[in-house]
N, C-alpha and C positions, 0 to 999 in steps of 0.2 A: 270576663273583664270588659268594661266598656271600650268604646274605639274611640278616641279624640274625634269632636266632631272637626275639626278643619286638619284633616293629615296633610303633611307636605305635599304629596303626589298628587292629596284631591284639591290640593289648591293650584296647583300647576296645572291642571286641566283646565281649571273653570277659568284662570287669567291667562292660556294659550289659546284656552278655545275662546274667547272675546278677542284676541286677536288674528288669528285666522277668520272669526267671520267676519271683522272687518276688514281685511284684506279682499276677502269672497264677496264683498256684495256689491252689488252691479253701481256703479260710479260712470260716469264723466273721467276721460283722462286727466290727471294731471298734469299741469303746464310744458312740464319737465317732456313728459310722456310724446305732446303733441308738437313745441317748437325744436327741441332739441335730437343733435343724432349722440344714440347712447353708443359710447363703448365701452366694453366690456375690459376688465383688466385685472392682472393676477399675479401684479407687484406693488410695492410699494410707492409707484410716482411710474409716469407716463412722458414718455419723449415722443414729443411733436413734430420734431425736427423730418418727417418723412411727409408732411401733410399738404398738397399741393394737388392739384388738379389733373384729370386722365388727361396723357397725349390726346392731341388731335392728329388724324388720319391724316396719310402724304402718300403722295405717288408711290410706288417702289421703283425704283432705279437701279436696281442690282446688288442694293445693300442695304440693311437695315439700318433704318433712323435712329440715331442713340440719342435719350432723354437722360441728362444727368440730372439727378436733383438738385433745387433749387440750393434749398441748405445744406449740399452736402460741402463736409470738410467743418461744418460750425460745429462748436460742442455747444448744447444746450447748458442752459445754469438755473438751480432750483431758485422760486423765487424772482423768472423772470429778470433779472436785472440785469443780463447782459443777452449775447446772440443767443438762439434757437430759446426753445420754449419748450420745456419742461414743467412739470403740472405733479404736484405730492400730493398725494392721498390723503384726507383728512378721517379723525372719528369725529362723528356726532353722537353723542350721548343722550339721555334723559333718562328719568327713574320715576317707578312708582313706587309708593311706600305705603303698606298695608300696616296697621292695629291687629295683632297676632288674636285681642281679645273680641274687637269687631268682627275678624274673619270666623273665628269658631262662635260670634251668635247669628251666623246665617245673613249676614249683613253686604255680601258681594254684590247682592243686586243692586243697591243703592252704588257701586263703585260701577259699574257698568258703562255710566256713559262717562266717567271719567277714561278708562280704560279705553274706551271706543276712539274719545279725542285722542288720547297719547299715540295710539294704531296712526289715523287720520295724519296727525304732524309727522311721527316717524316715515311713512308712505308718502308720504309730500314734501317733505324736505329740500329735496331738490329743486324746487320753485322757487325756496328764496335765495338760496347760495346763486341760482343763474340769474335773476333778480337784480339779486345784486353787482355780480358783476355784469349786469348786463349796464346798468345806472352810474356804473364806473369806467363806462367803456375809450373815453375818451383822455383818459389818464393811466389807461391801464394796459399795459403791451400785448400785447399779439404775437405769434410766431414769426413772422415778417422779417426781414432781411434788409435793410435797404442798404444803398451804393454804398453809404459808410461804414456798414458791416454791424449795425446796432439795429437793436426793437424798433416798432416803429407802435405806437398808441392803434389797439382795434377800429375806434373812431378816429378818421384822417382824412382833412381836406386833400392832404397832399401824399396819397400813397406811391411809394416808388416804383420804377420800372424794374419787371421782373423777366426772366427767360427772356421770349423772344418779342417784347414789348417794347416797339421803335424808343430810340434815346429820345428824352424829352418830355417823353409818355408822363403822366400823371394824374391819377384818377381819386376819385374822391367817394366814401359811402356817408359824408354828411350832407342832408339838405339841409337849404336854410329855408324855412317853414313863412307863410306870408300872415299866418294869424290860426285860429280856432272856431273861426262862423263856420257854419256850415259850406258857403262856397269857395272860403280856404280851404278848408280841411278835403274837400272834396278834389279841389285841382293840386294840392299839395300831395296827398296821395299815390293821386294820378304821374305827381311829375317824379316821384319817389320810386314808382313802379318802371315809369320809365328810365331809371339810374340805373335799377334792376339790371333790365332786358339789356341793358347796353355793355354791363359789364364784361371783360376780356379777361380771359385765361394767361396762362405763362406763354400759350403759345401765340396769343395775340389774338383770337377766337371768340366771339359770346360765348361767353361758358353757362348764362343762365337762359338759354331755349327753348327748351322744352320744358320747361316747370311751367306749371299752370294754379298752384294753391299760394298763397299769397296771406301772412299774417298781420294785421296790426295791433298791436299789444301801448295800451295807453291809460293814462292817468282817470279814474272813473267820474272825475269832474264834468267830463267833455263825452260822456256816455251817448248822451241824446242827440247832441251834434254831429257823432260818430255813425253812429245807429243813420240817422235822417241823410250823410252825404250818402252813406255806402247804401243803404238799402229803400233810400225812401224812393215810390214811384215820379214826384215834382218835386224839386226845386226851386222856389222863388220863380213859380207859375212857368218850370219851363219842365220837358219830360226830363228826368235822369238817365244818363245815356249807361251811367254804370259803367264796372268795368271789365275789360274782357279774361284777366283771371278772375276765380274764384276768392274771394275776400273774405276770411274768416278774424272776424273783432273781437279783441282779448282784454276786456278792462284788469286791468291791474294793480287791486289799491296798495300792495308794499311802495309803487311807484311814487305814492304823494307821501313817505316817510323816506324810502333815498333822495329821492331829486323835486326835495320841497321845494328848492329855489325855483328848477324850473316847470313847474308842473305843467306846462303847455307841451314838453316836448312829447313825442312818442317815438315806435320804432317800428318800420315796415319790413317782413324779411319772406323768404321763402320756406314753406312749410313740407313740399312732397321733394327735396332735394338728398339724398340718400348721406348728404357730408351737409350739414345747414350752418348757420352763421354763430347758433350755442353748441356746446358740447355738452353731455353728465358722464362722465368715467364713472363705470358703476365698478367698484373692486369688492365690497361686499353689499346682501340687501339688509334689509331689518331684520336684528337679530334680538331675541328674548333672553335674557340670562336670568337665572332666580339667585339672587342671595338670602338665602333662607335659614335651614337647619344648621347648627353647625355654626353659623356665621355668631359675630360679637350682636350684631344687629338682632337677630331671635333670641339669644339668651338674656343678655341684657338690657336690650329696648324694647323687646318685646315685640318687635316691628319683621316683617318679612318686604325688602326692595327686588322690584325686577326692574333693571338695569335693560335699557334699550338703547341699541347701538344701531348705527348705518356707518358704514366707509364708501368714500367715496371725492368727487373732487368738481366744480364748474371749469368748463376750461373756453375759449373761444374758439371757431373755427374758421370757415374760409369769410373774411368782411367782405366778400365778395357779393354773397347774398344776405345780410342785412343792413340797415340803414337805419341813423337816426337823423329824426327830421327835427329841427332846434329852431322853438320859438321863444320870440324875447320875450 
C-alpha cells in the first residue's frame, strides 16, 4: 500500500526543522537582546515593586546599615495605574497555514522563506513591544514612587527625591535637544552622556560609574548625521574629539511609525549595565504548535496551521540610565 506523500510527522519535521535553522543561524542580536536586561519569569505577571539600586558601602560602626525598600509597604496594581508597578504577561500569536494538497505535491520548498520570516518575527518580537514602549515613555509610568505616593511617567523632567536624596532633590532623564546637524547632535549627545554620568542612586551616590558602552537608538532619517557626529574623524574642519565611552548607533525605523510627530527625537542609554533602562520578561520563548490531523482545519479545509506563540511582557527599568533627548 502506498504511504501518503506528506504524512503528519513528515510534515512536522520539515516546518520544525525551518524553524530551528533559523533560530541556529549565525545573526546579529536582536535589539531586545543588546539594550534590554532579560528576565526570566515563571508566572503569570511580574512585580517590580523590589527594583531599586545596590546599597552603597558605609563605614561599620558596630551595626549593620539597614536598607529598607524604597517601595516597600506599596501594593503594586496590574496595569500600572496606581503605586508600584506590576507587568502581566502577554501571548503573541501568529499562524501559518499550509494547502494539505500543496504539501503532498512536494511544494514546501517554495514555503520556505515564508516559514524562515515567520521564525525571524516570532525571534524578534521583542523589539517592537520595547519599541514601543519605549516611544511611550513619556506618558507611560514607571515603578517610581513619589512624595505623593503615585506613578511618576518613565520620561520626567521632574523626578522625585528617593531614599537618601537631599529634600528638594530633583532630577531629570529628559534632554531638551538643540537640533539634528551634525554639531547638534554631536554636543547633544555629549550633554546627554553627561546626564548619564551624573545620575544618583537612592543613596545619593553616581550610581552610573563604571559603565563604559553607551547606546543611541534613533529615527533612520538622521542616519548620516549620526554616523559623521559620533564616528566621523572632522567636524566642520575641526578634529572629532569623540567620546570617551564607547557609542554604539541603533537606527530604528519602527521609531518614524510611533513617534511620527516627533521624528528628531532619540534615546541615549546605557548598554553594559547589568539592570538597564528596558526590561523583556521572557515567561515563555517561541513556541511551535501544529494544528493538523484530527483538527476541523485538515478535514474540512484541507489546510494544516502551525500556530506560533511567544509569552512574554516590555517592562521599564531603572530611568536612571536612559534618556530621551526631545527635539522640536
Amino acid at each position: 500500500m502506498a504511504q501518503p506523500v506528506s504524512a503528519p510527522q513528515q510534515l512536522r519535521k520539515d516546518v520544525r526543522g525551518e524553524f530551528i535553522e533559523a533560530e541556529m543561524v549565525e545573526r546579529s542580536p536582536f535589539l531586545f537582546e543588546k539594550i534590554a536586561t532579560i528576565i526570566p519569569s515563571t508566572s503569570d505577571k511580574e512585580n517590580f515593586s523590589y527594583l531599586q539600586h545596590a546599597a552603597s558601602m558605609e563605614k561599620f560602626l558596630g551595626e549593620m546599615p539597614i536598607h529598607t525598600l524604597v517601595d516597600e509597604g506599596v501594593t503594586a496594581r496590574s496595569g500600572n495605574t496606581g503605586p508600584g508597578y506590576e507587568v502581566v504577561n502577554n501571548t503573541y500569536a501568529g499562524a501559518l497555514v499550509f494547502k494539505r494538497d500543496d504539501l503532498a505535491d512536494a511544494k514546501l520548498t517554495g514555503f520556505r522563506q515564508r516559514i524562515q520570516d515567520q521564525a525571524a518575527a516570532a525571534f524578534g518580537f521583542p523589539d517592537e513591544e520595547l519599541v514601543t514602549l519605549l516611544a511611550a515613555g513619556e506618558s507611560t509610568y514607571c515603578y517610581l514612587v513619589n512624595a505623593a505616593g503615585s506613578l511618576e511617567y518613565f520620561f520626567s523632567a521632574t523626578h522625585a527625591v528617593r531614599g537618601k536624596q537631599p529634600a528638594g532633590y530633583t532630577w531629570s532623564n529628559l534632554y531638551s535637544g538643540t537640533g539634528t546637524s551634525v554639531a547638534q547632535i554631536s554636543a547633544d549627545i555629549g550633554g546627554a552622556i553627561g546626564y548619564l554620568y551624573n545620575m544618583r542612586n537612592d543613596a545619593n551616590r553616581p550610581c552610573n560609574r563604571y559603565f563604559r558602552q553607551i547606546f543611541v537608538l534613533y529615527n533612520p532619517v538622521h542616519d548620516a548625521n549620526m554616523r559623521t557626529a559620533v564616528l566621523a574623524a572632522v567636524i566642520s574642519q575641526t578634529s572629532n574629539v569623540g567620546f570617551t565611552p564607547s557609542v554604539t548607533l541603533i537606527p530604528e525605523p519602527l521609531l518614524s511609525v510611533l513617534d511620527g510627530s516627533n521624528p528628531n527625537d532619540y534615546y541615549v542609554g546605557i548598554l553594559d549595565a547589568p539592570m538597564r533602562g528596558l526590561i523583556w520578561v521572557e515567561r515563555e520563548g517561541v513556541q511551535l504548535e501544529e494544528i493538523g490531523e484530527g483538527s476541523e482545519m485538515w478535514t474540512n479545509l484541507r489546510q494544516v496551521e502551525y500556530a506560533v506563540t511567544r509569552r512574554g511582557a516590555p517592562a521599564f527599568g531603572f530611568p536612571e540610565r536612559l534618556i530621551k533627548v526631545n527635539n522640536a
